[in-house]
C-alpha positions in Angstrom: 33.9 -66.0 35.5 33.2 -63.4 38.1 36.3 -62.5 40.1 36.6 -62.6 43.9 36.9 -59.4 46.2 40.4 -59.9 47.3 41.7 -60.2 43.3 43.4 -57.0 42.2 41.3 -55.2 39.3 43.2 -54.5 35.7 44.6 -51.4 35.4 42.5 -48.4 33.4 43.4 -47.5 30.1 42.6 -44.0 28.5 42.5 -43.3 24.8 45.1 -40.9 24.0 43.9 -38.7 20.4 45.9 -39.4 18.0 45.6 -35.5 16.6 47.1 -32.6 18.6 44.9 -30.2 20.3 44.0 -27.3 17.5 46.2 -24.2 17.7 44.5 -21.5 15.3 41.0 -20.3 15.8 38.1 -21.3 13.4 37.6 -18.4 10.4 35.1 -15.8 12.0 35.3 -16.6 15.7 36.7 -13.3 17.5 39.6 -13.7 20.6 37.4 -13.4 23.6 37.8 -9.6 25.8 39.6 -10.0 29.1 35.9 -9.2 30.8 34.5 -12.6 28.8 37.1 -14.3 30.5 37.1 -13.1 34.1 33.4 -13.0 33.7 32.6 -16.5 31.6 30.2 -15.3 28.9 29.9 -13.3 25.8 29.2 -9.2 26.0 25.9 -8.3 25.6 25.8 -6.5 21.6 24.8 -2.9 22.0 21.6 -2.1 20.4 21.3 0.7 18.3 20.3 3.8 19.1 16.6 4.1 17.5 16.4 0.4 19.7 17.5 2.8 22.9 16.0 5.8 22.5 12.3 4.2 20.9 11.0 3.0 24.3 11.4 6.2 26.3 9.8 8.4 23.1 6.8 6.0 22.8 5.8 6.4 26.6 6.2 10.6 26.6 4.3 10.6 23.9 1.6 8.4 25.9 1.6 11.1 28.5 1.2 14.0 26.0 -1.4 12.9 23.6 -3.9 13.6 26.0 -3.7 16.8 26.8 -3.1 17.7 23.0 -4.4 20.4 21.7 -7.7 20.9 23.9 -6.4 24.2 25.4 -7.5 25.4 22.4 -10.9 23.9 22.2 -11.7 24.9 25.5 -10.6 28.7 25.0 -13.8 28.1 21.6 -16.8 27.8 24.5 -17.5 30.3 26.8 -16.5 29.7 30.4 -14.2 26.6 28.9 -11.3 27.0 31.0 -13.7 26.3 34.1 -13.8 22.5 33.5 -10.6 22.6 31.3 -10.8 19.7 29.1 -13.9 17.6 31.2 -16.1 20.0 29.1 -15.7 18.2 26.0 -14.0 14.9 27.0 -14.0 11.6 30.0 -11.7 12.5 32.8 -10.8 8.8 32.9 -10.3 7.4 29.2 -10.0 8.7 25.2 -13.7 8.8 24.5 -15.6 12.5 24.3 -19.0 12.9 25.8 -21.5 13.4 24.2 -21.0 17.8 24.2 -17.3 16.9 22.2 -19.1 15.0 19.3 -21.3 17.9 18.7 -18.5 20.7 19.2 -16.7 18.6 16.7 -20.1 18.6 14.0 -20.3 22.0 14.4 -16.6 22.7 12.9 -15.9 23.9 16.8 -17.5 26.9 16.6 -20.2 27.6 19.2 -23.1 28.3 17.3 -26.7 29.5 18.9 -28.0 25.8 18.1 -25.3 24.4 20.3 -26.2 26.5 22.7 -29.9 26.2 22.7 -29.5 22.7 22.8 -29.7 20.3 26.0 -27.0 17.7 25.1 -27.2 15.7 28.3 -31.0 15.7 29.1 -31.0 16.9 32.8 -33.4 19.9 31.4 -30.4 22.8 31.8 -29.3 24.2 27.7 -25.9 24.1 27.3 -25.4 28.2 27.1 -27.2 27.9 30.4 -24.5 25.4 32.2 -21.6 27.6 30.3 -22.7 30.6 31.8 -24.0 31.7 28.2 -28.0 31.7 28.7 -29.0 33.9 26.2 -26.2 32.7 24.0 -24.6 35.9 22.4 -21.2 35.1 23.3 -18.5 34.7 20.6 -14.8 33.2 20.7 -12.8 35.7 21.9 -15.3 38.0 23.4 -15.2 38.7 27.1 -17.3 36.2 29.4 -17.6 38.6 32.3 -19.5 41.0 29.7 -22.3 38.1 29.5 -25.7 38.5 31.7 -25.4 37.4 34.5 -21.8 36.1 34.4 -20.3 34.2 37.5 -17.3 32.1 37.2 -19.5 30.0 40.1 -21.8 26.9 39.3 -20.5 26.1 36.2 -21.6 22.9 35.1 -20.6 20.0 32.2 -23.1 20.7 29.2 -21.9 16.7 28.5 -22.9 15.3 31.9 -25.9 15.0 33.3 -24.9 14.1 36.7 -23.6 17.8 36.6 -26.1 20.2 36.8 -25.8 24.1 37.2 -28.6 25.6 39.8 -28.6 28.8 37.4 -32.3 29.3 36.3 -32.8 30.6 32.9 -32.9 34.8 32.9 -34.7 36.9 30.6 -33.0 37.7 27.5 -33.6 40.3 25.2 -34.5 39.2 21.6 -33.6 41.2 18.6 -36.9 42.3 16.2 -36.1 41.7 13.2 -39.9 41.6 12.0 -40.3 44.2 9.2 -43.6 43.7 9.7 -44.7 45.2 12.7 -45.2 49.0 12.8 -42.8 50.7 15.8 -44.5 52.1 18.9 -45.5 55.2 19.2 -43.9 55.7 22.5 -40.9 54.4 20.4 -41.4 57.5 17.3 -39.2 60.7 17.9 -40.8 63.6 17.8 -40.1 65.8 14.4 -37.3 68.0 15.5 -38.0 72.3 14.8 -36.8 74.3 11.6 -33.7 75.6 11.6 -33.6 79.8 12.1 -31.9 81.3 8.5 -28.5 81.9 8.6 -27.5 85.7 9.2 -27.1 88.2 6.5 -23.7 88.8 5.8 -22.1 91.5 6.9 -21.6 94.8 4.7 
């Protein structure tokens, strides 16, 4: 039967455990620091030191892998350092124009092929847009030596949105025809015979 407001309720009763509270710490559970307590949680572990070091490493080497090495290609076309490494290679990204894969087939050397050729189509060779028209320059040899040298209007043999104004000079071509008989204008005249030598003296 349900009882009425006014009748007191029975008293609570709470289960008392029978076993005392445990005194010794399970087997592999450490004392907790003085910081775990004021705190309320466990230390963070320390990571090693290839776990500390690795992320810092990885992006340095993200922001040296693109300027590897090219000094070096751009010092094995003439007028390289110009452009610096837009010569061979995007500005923006990884990828080479089309000027880098050819440098690259030609074991990065610039050969009279490479230079007589018009890589990027806008009807300038690429000797022409490196300031190497005739293309007789070498690595190593000195670019203001070249005909016609200027550091000024230097283009990107790879690009075809950049276009020198140069327009192509004459150049002087090497005969190597056996064939052909010299000019006459070009014949030395036979030189005069030589007096005797003196008598020796007595």
């Amino acid at each position: 039967p349900r009882s009425s407001p006014s009748s007191p309720r029975p008293p609570l009763s709470f289960a008392i455990p029978s076993a005392p509270w445990p005194t010794a710490r399970p087997p592999g559970m450490r004392k907790p620091t003085r910081s775990c307590r004021a705190v309320g949680h466990l230390p963070r572990p320390t990571p090693p030191l290839t776990a500390r070091w690795l992320p810092p490493c990885l992006a340095l080497g993200l922001l040296l892998r693109p300027t590897e090495a090219r000094p070096t290609y751009v010092s094995l076309v003439p007028n390289g350092w110009v452009n610096g490494q837009a010569t061979g290679h995007q500005m923006n990204n990884e990828d080479n124009r089309e000027f880098g894969y050819e440098f690259s087939e030609a074991e990065y050397v610039w050969t009279e092929e490479l230079c007589h050729d018009d890589t990027d189509g806008d009807g300038k060779s690429n000797g022409l847009e490196l300031g190497d028209p005739c293309c007789v320059w070498y690595a190593g040899a000195d670019v203001s030596q070249l005909r016609g040298f200027s550091m000024i209007d230097i283009s990107l043999p790879g690009d075809d949105r950049s276009t020198t104004s140069r327009t192509m000079p004459v150049c002087e071509e090497d005969d190597d025809d056996d064939d052909e008989s010299p000019s006459p204008h070009s014949q030395a005249s036979p030189s005069p015979p030589l007096p005797p030598p003196p008598p020796p003296p007595p």
